[in-house]
Each structure stands twice: as structure tokens, then as C-alpha cells.
N, C-alpha and C positions, 0 to 999 in steps of 0.2 A: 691775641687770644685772651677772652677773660676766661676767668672761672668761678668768680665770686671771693668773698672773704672766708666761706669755711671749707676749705683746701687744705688737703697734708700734699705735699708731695715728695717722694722718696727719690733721689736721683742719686746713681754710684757707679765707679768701674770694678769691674770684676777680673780677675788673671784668665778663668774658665766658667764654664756654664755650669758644670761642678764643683767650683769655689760657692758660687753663687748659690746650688740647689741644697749644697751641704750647709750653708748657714740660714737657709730660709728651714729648712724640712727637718737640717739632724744637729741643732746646737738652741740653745735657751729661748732664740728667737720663735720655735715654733707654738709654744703656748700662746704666746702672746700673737699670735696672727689665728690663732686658733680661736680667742675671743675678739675680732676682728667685729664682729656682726654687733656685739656692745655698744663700739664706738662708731661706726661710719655705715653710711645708706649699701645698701648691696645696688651694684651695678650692673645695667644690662647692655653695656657695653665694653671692649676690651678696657682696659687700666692699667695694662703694666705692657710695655714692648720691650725686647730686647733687638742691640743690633750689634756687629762688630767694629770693632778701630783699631786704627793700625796703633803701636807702643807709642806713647808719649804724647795721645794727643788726648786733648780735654774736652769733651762734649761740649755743647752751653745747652742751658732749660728749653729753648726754642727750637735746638734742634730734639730735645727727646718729644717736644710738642709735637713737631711736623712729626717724629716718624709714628707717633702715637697716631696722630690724623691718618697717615698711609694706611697704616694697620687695620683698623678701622674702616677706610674707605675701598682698601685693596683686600684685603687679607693677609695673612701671613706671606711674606717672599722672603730673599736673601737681604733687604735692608732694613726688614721691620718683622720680627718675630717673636715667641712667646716658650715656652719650656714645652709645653706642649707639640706646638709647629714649627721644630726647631732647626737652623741652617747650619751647616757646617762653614768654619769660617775662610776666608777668600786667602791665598797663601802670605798676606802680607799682614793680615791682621792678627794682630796677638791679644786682645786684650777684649771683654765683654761687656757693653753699656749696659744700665740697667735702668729706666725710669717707668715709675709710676706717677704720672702724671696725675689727672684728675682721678684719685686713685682713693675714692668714695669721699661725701663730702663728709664732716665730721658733724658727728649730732650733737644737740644743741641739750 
């Protein structure tokens, strides 16, 4: 999958969906995603999926691709979700992916 040369893409694990919402919404990062609209095109497709993994395992970029595609192509379920449409996680996983994939492209 291309996506061109001007890409950011955001890829991380998180402990909780709440680790995660409290450094996006309630810590320094929120300004700066607050002037978001500055740097990158607004999209009219999802851009950011979350999904679960069990401790110790490490995503790669191609899987947060697919599950981006899923998202996108399915909707929200238990392997591909958003803070929004969110799943509670399956009793083995501990730990929260987070990528923003084609996650606006960055202006020029």
C-alpha cells in the first residue's frame, strides 16, 4: 500500500484506552492537535483505528494498515475500532494499538 510522500503517520501501544484518551484530550498534546487543521488536509475517511494485543507483542505498520482498511471497509468491530466505537478488550489482551495511518496528508 502506497500513500504518497507527504505522510505523517502516528503508530504506538498504549497500557489502556484511558492512557491513551488522557494524553491525546488532557496533557500538552491537546493544543497541538487542536491546530491540526494548520498542518494537514482534513479527511473524509477514518485515520486513526485502534485494536487490542495480548502483553508483549509488537504490532508492524502493515498490520495497523490492514486494520485501517478493515475499519474503513467494515466498520467499527472487535479488531478494528475508534474511541468513539469502542470494544472492550478479549480476556487475553492487555495492552491498546494505536495507529494513525494515512492520518491527513501534510500541506505543502
Amino acid at each position: 500500500m502506497i500513500h504518497g510522500d507527504h505522510l505523517l503517520i502516528d503508530f504506538s501501544v498504549w497500557e489502556s484506552r484511558d492512557a491513551l484518551w488522557n494524553y491525546v484530550y488532557r496533557s500538552a498534546h491537546l493544543p497541538v492537535i487542536q491546530r491540526r487543521r494548520e498542518w494537514f488536509h482534513r479527511m473524509s475517511t477514518p485515520y486513526l483505528v485502534m485494536w487490542w494485543i495480548e502483553e508483549g507483542v509488537i504490532p508492524t505498520l502493515e498490520e495497523g494498515l490492514e486494520r485501517l482498511e478493515r475499519l474503513r471497509a467494515e466498520g467499527p468491530g472487535p479488531q478494528a475500532f475508534t474511541f468513539r466505537d469502542f470494544y472492550e478488550p478479549p480476556s487475553a489482551a492487555v495492552s491498546v494499538a494505536a495507529s494513525r495511518p494515512p492520518a491527513a496528508e501534510v500541506r505543502k
